[in-house]
C-alpha positions in Angstrom: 0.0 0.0 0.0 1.2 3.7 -0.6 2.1 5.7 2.3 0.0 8.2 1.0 -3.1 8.1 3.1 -6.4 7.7 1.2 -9.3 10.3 1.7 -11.0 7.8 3.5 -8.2 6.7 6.2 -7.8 10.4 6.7 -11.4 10.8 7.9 -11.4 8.0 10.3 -8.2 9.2 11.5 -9.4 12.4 12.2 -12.8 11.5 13.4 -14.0 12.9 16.4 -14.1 9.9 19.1 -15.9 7.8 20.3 -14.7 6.2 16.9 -15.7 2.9 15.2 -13.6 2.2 12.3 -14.6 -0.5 9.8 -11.5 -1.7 8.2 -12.3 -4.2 5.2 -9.6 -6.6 3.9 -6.6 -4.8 2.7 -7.6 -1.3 3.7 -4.7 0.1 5.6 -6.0 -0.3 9.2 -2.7 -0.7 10.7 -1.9 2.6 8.9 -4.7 4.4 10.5 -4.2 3.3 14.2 -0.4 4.4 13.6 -1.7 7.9 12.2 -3.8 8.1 15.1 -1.2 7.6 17.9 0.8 9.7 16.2 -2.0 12.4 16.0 -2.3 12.0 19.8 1.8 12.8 20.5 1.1 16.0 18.3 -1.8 16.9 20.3 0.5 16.9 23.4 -0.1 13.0 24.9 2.6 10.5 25.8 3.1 7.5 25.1 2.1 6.3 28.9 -1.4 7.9 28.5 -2.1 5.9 25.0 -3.3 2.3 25.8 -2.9 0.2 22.5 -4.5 -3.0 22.4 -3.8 -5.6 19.8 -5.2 -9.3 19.2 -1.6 -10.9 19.3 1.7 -9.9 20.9 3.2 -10.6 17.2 0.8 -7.8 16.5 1.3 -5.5 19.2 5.3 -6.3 18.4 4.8 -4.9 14.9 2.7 -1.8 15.4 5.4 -1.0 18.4 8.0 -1.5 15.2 5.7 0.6 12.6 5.6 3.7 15.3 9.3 3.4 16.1 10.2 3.7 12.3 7.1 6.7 11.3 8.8 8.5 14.3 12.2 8.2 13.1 12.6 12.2 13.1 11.1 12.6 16.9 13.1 12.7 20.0 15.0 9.9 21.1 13.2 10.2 24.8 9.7 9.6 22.5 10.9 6.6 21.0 12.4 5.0 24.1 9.0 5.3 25.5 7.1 3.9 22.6 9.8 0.9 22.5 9.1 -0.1 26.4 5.8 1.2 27.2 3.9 -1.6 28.9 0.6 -0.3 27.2 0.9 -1.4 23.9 -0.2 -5.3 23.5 -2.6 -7.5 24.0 -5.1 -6.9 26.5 -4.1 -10.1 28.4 -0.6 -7.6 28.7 -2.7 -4.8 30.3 -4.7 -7.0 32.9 -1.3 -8.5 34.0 -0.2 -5.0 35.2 -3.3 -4.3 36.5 -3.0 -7.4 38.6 0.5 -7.2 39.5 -0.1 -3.9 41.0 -3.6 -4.4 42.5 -4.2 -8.0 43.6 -3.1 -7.2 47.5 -6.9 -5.8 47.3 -8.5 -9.5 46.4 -6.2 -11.3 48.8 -4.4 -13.3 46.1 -1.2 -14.2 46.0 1.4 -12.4 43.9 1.5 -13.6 40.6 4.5 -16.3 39.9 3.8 -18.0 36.7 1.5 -17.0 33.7 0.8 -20.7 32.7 1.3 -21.0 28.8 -1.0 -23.1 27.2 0.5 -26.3 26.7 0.7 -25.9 31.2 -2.5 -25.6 31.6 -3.4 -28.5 29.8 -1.0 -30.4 31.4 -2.3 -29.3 34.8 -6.3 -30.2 33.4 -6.0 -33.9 34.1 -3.7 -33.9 37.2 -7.1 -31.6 38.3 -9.4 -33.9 37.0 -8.6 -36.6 38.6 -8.1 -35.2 42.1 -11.8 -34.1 41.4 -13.0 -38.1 40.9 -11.6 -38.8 43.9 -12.9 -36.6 46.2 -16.4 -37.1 44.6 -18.1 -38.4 47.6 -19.5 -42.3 47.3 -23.1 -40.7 47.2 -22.5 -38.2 44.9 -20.4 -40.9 42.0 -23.3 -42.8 42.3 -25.9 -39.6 41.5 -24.0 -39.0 38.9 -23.2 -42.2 37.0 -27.4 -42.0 37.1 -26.9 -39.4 34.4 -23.5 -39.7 32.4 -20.7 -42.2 31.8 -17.5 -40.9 33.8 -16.2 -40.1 30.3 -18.8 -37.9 29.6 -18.3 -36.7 33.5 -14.4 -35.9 32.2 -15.5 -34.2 29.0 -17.8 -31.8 31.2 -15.3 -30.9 33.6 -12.8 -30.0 30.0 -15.1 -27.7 28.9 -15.9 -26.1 32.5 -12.2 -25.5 33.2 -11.7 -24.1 29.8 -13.6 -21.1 31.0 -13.5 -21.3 35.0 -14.6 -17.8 36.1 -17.8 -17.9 33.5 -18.4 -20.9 34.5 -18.8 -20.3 38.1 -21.0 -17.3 37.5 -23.5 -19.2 36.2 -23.7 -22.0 38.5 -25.4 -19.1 40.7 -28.3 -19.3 38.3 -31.4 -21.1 39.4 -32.0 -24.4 37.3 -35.3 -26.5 37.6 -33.7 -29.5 35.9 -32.8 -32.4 38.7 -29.3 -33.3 36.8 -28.9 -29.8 36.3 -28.8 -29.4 40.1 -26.8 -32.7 40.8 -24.0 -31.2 37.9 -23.8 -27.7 39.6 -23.2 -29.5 42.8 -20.2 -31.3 41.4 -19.2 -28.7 39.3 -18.6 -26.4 42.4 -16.2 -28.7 43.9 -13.9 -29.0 40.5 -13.9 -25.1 40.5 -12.5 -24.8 43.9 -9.9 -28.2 42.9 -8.7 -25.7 39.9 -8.0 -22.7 41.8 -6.6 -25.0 44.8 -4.3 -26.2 42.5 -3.0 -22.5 40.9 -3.1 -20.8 44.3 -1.3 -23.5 45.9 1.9 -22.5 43.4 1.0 -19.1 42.3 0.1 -19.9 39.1 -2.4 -18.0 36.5 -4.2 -18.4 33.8 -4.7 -15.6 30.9 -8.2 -16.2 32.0 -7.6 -15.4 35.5 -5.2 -12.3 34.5 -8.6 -11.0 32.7 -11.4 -11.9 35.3 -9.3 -10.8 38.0 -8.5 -7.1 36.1 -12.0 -6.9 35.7 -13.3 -7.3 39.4 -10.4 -4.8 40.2 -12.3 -2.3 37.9 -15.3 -3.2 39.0 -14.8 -3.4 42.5 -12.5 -0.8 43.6 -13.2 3.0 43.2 -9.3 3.9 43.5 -8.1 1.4 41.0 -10.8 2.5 38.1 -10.3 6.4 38.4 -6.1 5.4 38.4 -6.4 4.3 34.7 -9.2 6.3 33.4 -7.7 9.2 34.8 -4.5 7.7 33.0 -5.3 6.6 29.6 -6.5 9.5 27.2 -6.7 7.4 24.7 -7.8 3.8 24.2 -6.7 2.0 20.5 -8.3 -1.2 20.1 -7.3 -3.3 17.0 -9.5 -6.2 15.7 -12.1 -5.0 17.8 -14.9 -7.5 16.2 -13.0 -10.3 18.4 -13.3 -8.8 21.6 -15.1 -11.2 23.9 -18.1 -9.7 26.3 -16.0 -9.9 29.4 -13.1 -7.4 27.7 -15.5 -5.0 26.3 -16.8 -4.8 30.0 -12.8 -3.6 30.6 -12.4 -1.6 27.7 -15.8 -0.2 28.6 -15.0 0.9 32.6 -11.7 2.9 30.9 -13.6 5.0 28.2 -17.0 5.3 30.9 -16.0 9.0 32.3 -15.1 9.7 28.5 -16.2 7.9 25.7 -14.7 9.8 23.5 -11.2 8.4 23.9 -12.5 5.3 22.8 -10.9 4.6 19.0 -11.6 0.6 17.8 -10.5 -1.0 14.7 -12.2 -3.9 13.3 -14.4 -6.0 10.2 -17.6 -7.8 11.5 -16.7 -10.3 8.0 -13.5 -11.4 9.8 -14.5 -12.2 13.1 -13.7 -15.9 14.1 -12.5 -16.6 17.5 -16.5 -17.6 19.0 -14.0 -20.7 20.6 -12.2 -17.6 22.8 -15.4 -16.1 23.3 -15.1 -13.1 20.7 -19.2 -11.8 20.2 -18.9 -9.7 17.0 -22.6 -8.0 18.0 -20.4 -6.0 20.4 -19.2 -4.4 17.4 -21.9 -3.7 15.3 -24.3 -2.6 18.6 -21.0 -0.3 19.3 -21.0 1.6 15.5 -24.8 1.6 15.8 -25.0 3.9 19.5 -21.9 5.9 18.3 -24.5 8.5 17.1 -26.1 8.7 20.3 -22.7 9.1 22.0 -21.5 12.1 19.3 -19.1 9.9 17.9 -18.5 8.8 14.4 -18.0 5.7 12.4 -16.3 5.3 9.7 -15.9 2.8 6.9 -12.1 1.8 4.9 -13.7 -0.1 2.2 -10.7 0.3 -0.7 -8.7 -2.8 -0.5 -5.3 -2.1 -1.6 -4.4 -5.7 -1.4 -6.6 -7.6 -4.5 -6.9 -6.7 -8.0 -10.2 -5.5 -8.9 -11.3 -8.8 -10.8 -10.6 -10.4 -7.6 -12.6 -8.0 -5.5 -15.5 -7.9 -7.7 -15.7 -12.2 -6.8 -14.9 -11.0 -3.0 -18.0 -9.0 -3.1 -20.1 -11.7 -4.7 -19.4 -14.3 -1.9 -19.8 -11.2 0.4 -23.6 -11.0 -1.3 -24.0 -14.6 -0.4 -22.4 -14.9 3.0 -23.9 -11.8 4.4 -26.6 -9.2 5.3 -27.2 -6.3 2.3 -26.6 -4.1 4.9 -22.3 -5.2 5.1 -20.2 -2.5 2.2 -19.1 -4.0 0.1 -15.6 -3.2 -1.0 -13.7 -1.5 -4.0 -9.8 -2.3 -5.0 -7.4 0.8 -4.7 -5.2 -1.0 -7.3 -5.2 -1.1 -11.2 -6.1 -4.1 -13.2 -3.1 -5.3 -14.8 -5.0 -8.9 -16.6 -8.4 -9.9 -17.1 -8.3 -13.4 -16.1 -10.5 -14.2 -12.8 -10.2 -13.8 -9.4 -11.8 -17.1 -8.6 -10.3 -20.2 -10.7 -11.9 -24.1 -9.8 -9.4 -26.7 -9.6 -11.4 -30.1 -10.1 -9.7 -33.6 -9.6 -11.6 -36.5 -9.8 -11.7 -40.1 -7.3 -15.0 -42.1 -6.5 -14.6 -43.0 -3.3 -13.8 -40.7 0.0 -10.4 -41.7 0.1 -9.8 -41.6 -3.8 -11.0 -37.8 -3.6 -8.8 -36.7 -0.8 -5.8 -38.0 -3.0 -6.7 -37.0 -6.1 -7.4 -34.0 -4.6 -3.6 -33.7 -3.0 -2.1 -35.1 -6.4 -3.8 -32.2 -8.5 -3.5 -29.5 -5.7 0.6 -30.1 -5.9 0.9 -30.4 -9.9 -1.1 -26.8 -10.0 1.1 -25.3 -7.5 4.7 -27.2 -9.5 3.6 -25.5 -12.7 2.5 -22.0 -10.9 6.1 -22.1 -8.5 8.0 -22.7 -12.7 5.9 -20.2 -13.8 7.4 -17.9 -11.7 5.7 -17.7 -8.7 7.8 -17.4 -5.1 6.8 -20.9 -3.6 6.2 -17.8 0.0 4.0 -16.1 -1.9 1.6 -19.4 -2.6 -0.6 -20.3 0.4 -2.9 -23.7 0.9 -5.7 -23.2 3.7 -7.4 -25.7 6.1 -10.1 -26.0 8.0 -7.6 -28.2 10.5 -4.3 -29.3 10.3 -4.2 -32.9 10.3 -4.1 -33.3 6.5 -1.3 -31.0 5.8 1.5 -33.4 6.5 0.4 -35.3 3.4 -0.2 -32.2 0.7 3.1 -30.9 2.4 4.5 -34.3 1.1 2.9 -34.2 -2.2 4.6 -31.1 -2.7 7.6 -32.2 -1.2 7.7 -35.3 -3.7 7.5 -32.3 -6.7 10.4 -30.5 -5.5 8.6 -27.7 -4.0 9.6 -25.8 -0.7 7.3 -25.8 1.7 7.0 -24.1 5.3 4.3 -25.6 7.7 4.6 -25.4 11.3 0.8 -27.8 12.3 -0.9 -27.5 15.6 -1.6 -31.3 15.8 -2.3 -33.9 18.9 1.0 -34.3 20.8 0.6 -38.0 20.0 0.3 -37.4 16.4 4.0 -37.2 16.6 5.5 -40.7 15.5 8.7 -39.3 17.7 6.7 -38.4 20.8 5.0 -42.0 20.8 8.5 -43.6 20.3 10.0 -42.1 23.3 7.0 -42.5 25.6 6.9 -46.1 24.4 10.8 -46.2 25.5 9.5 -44.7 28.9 7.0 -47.1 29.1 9.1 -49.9 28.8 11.8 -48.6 31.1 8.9 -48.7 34.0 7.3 -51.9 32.8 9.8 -54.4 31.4 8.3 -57.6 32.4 4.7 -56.5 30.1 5.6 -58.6 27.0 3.4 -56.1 24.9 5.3 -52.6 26.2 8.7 -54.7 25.8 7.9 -55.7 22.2 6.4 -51.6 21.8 9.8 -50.2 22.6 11.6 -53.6 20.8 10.2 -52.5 16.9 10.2 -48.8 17.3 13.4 -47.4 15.8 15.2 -47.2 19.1 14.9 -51.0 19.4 15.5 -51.5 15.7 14.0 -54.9 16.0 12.4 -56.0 12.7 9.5 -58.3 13.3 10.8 -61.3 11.8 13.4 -60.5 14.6 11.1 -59.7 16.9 9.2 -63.4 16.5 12.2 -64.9 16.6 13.5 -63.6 20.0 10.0 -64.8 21.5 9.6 -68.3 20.3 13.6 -68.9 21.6 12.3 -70.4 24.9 10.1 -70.4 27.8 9.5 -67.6 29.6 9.3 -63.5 29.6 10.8 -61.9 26.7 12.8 -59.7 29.4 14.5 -63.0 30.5 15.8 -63.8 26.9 16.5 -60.3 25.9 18.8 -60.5 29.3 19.9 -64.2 28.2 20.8 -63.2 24.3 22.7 -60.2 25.5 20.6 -58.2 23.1 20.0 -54.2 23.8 22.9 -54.7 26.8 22.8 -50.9 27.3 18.9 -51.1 27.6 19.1 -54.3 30.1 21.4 -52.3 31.9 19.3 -49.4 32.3 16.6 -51.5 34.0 18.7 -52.2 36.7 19.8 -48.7 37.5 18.1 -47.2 40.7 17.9 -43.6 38.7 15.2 -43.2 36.5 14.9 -39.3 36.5 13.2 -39.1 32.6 15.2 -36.4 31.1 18.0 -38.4 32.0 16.8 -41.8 30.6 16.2 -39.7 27.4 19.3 -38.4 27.3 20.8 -42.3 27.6 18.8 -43.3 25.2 19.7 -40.5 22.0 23.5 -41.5 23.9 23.5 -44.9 23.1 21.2 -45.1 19.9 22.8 -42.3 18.4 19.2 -40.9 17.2 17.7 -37.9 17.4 13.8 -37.1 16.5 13.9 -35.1 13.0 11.3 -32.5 14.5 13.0 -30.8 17.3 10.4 -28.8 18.3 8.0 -31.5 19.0 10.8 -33.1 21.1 11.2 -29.5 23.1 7.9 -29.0 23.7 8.0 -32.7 25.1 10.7 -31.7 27.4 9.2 -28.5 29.0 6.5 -30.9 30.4 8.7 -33.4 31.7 11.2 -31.0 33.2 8.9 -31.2 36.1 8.6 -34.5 36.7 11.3 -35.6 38.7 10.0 -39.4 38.7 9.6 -41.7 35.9 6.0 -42.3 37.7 4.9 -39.0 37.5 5.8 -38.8 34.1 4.1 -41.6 32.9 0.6 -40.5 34.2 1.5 -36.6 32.8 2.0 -38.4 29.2 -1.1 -40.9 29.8 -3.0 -37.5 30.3 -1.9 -35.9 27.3 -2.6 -38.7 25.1 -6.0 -39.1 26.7 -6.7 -35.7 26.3 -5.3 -35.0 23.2 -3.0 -32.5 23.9 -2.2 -29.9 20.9 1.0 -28.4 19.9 2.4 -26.7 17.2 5.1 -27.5 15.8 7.0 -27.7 12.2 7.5 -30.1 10.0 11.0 -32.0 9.5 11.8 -30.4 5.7 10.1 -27.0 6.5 11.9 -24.0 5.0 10.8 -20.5 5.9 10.5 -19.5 1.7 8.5 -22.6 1.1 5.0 -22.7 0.4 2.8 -22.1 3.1 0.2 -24.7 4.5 -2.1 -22.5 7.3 -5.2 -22.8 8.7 -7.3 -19.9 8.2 -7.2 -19.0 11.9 -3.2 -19.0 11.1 -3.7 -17.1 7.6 -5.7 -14.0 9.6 -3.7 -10.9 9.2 -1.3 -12.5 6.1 -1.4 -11.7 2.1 -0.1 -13.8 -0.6 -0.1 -13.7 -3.9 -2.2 -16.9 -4.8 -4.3 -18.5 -2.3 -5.7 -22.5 -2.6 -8.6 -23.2 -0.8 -8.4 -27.1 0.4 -10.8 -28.9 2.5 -13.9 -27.1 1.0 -16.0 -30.5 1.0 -15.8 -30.2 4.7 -19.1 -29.5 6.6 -18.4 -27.3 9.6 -18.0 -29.2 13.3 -21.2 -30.0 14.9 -19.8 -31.3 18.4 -23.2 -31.3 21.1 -21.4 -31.2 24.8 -22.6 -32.2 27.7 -23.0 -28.8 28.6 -24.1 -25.4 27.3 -23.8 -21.8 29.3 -23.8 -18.5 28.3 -24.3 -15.4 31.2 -27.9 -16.0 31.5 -28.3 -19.4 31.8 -27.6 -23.2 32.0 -28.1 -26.3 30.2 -27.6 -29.9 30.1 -27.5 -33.4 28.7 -27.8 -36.3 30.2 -28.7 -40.0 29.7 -31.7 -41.5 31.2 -33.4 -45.0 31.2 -31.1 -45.7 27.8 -32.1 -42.1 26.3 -30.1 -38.8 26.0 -32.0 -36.1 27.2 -31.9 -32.3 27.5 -33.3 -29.6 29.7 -35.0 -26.9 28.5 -32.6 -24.0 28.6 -30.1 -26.8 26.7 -32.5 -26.7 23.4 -32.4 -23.1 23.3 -28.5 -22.3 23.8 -27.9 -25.3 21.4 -30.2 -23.5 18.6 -28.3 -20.2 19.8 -25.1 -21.6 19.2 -25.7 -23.1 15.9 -26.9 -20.2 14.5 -24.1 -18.7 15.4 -21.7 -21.5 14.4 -22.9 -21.2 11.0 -22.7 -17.4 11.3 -19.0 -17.6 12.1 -17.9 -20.4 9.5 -19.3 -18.2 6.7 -16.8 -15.4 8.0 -14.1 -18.0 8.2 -14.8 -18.9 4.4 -14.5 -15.0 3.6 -11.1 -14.9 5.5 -9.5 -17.6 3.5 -10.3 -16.1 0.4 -9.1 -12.2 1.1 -5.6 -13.5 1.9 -5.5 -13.2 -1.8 -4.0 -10.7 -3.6 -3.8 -11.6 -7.6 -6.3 -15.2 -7.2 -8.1 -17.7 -5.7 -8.0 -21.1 -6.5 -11.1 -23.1 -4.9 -10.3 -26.8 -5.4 -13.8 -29.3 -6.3 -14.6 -32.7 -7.1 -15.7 -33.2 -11.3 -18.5 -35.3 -10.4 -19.5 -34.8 -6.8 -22.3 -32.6 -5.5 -21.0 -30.6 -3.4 -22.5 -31.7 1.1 -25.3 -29.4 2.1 -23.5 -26.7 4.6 -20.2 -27.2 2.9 -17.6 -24.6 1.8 -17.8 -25.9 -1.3 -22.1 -25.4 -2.0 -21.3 -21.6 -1.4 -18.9 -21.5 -3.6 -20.2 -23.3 -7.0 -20.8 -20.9 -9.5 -18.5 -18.3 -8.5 -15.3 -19.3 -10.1 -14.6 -20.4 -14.0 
């Protein structure tokens, strides 16, 4: 985009607040928010009386690196603020400082670790089970009335993946007997969970931003501190602010709403999993009248070519309400072929399509990369991740670069299943089965025929003849060492095999969980818990390259441009998981089996019709953020002779490509 503002991004910059900015694809928003702090330091602000709030800390990182560089020319004292003031991040950045300096008022602990993700799963099931056993007798047996205790462990997932909401509704009255029996239990897990955080000061994000929030809302002397302080209040990606941070964002801007400036696009807003609610937004840019504010629109997308934004406004027609802009391109036309292109491969049955489908996806992108093409400026977009291990391969097969970096289950790994299965066997060497587990992985490096062979030698455990046959003598050693710290037994084990797994990161991110378990015990039952509960990482693949081709979701994609864009997995119909259990701030629901029938209460219909209507809501918004990555076209890939599944990605889009 030029640096030459447009006419529009000069009105919403100037805009008299409170402000609502409307930012379509492309449009320069990240322009406008600079232009507007940088208004505010003419007008006389500093940088400690500007809160900035941004979606991501990579975003917050690079609108702190865009301000630095437009203020190249202004004193070095202004800069050095800008480059370590703590108000510019996410909001999850904010709450922790409101926290650190505030939580002597709720009585809590200082705060000693901000639990990342990948802790606070690990810390789900060690909670989980404390919660069974503490269950009384009476209680287990009132429940196993209703649900299976799997279904009993997937309620208590989705209850600790939002605690503090969840323990504000369990206030409401409920008329449904297993309703009442759940909200019993569910009481108890609560107080397990914060048992277990208090116990070693450790926090949640969710706990950073419910506690903030009862600081504002509680205390007189905290909430005049930062109104009084913040004269202005940036919020990027505004249509993904949850209900719970408008009701922050809201307390700083109530004595003045007219330092209130947000950023956002009701088409892009898909984070309903983290609680985002995009009516905040468009109930915000409705009252801005009311409140003597303005808002504004950015509908010039800079980044397509106008063929290509004339077939972004077409699915725009067919994805959403009349009442949504459509946009127009800021850029010339330079070629007259489409926007949209279909890519069709054939296959008959399910598993013939998803190859053909990887075999024709590859060859396109070969002959577009020797074309001329940068393989970094091609992108492929999921739904999920599990199937891009196997395009990145048919790529890989064709010589073409590709960079992929998956969040997948843990145990999706082949490496972390061979080194727990080593673990396994170190703790369990008289279980034939575990013993023959570690034996044929590539540690062991026993073939089967081997494998057979070794077991039919004589009587007895395999252990005894493995020990007889002299076979694995470092391994056999091993067993008979008093230490079995794990990290140590790894380490003997990459020692004495010389092997290594090929994807580091998945073995680091292995590591930092069992760096706390100091027994081989305690790190069986943390990697038993992960498997069970499908633990998630990210990690990249083994031939990834950073100019290589990228494979994304479209939750990964958000905030990225490329020059071609591939839309896979568009046969897909969108999840339709039904839990167990179904809140939202006004009421409660559940299922429940009874006399061999699943049933629901009342209030459980309702939010599950709710919630699909606004599932469906959000996946059309998903399918419209895939597609404006794209800068020159979109290529949606399609079956020749298969009807496209009602709800699919693929039904919306027939007809709109050639």
């Amino acid at each position: 985009m030029s640096f030459e503002l447009s006419s529009e991004q000069r009105t919403a910059i100037d805009a008299r607040g409170p402000v609502c900015v409307t930012a379509s694809a492309g449009s320069g928003k990240t322009a406008v928010l600079v232009e507007r702090y940088c208004a505010a330091l003419a007008s006389g602000l500093t940088p400690d009386q500007i809160l900035t709030v941004t979606f991501t800390r990579k975003a917050g990182q690079q609108l702190r690196d865009r301000l630095i560089e437009k203020l190249r020319e202004a004193p070095e004292s202004t800069r050095e603020s800008i480059a370590h003031s703590p108000w510019i991040g996410t909001l999850h950045g904010f709450c922790l400082q409101v926290v650190r300096q505030w939580s002597r008022l709720l009585e809590n602990p200082p705060i000693g670790t901000v639990l990342e993700p990948l802790e606070r799963a690990a810390l789900m099931p060690e909670v989980k089970r404390a919660w069974f056993r503490k269950l009384s007798p009476a209680l287990q047996d009132a429940l196993f009335t209703y649900w299976s205790p799997q279904d009993l462990s997937d309620i208590a997932e989705e209850a600790l993946q939002r605690p503090h909401d969840c323990r504000e509704v369990l206030d409401r009255p409920v008329e449904s007997p297993p309703a009442r029996l759940l909200i019993s239990a569910l009481n108890h897990l609560l107080d397990l969970w914060n048992d277990a955080l208090r116990g070693q000061d450790r926090f949640t994000f969710d706990d950073l931003e419910y506690n903030a929030r009862v600081l504002l809302r509680r205390f007189e002397p905290v909430r005049q501190h930062y109104q009084g302080l913040f004269k202005l209040v940036l919020v990027d990606e505004f249509q993904d602010t949850s209900p719970g941070q408008w009701e922050i964002l809201n307390t700083l801007c109530a004595t003045d709403s007219q330092k209130l400036f947000v950023v956002g696009d009701p088409k892009q807003s898909i984070y309903r999993f983290r609680q985002a609610d995009v009516h905040l937004f468009l109930s915000l840019r409705e009252s801005l009248s009311a409140q003597g504010g303005e808002a504004v629109e950015l509908n010039t997308c800079y980044r397509a070519r106008p063929k290509l934004v004339e077939d972004f406004n077409r699915l725009s027609g067919r994805l959403f309400d009349a009442a949504l802009s459509q946009m127009v391109s800021g850029r010339e036309e330079k070629c007259q072929t489409p926007g949209f292109e279909t890519l069709r491969y054939g296959g008959k049955t399910s598993g013939e399509t998803v190859e053909a489908e990887r075999r024709a996806v590859a060859a396109r992108v070969a002959e577009r990369v020797r074309a001329g093409v940068k393989p970094s400026e091609v992108a492929l977009l999921f739904r999920a991740s599990e199937r891009m291990e196997r395009f990145a391969e048919a790529l890989g097969d064709l010589g073409i670069p590709v960079s992929c970096e998956p969040i997948q289950r843990l145990f999706s790994f082949y490496e972390v299943r061979d080194l727990a299965t080593f673990l396994r066997a170190v703790a369990m060497p008289k279980d034939d089965f575990t013993l023959s587990a570690f034996l044929l992985s590539p540690y062991g490096g026993f073939s089967p025929e081997r494998l057979f062979a070794l077991k039919t030698s004589g009587p007895g455990p395999l252990l005894d003849r493995l020990y007889a046959k002299e076979q694995l003598r470092w391994f056999t050693e091993l067993l008979k060492s008093p230490e079995k710290e794990p990290l140590s037994l790894l380490e003997r084990l990459f020692g004495e095999t010389g092997k290594f797994p090929a994807r580091g990161a998945v073995l680091y991110r292995l590591l930092e969980g069992l760096n706390d378990c100091p027994s081989l015990e305690q790190a069986l039952k943390l990697l038993d818990a992960w498997e069970k509960d499908s633990v998630a990482v990210s990690a990249p693949l083994a031939n990834t390259v950073p100019h290589g081709v990228r494979l994304l979701t479209v939750h990964g994609s958000k905030g990225l441009e490329f020059e071609e864009v591939y839309l896979v997995d568009a046969l897909r119909k969108p999840p339709n998981h039904r839990s167990w259990l179904a809140w939202d701030t006004g009421a409660l629901g559940v299922r429940y089996r009874q006399d061999g029938e699943v049933k629901q209460s009342p209030e459980y219909e309702a939010l599950c019709a709710k919630s699909l209507t606004e599932d469906r809501a959000e996946d059309n918004r998903i399918l419209y953020v895939a597609v404006t990555r794209a800068k020159e076209r979109v290529v949606i890939c399609l079956p020749e002779d298969k009807s496209p599944p009602p709800g699919s990605w693929a039904e919306r889009l027939t007809g709109l490509s050639s």
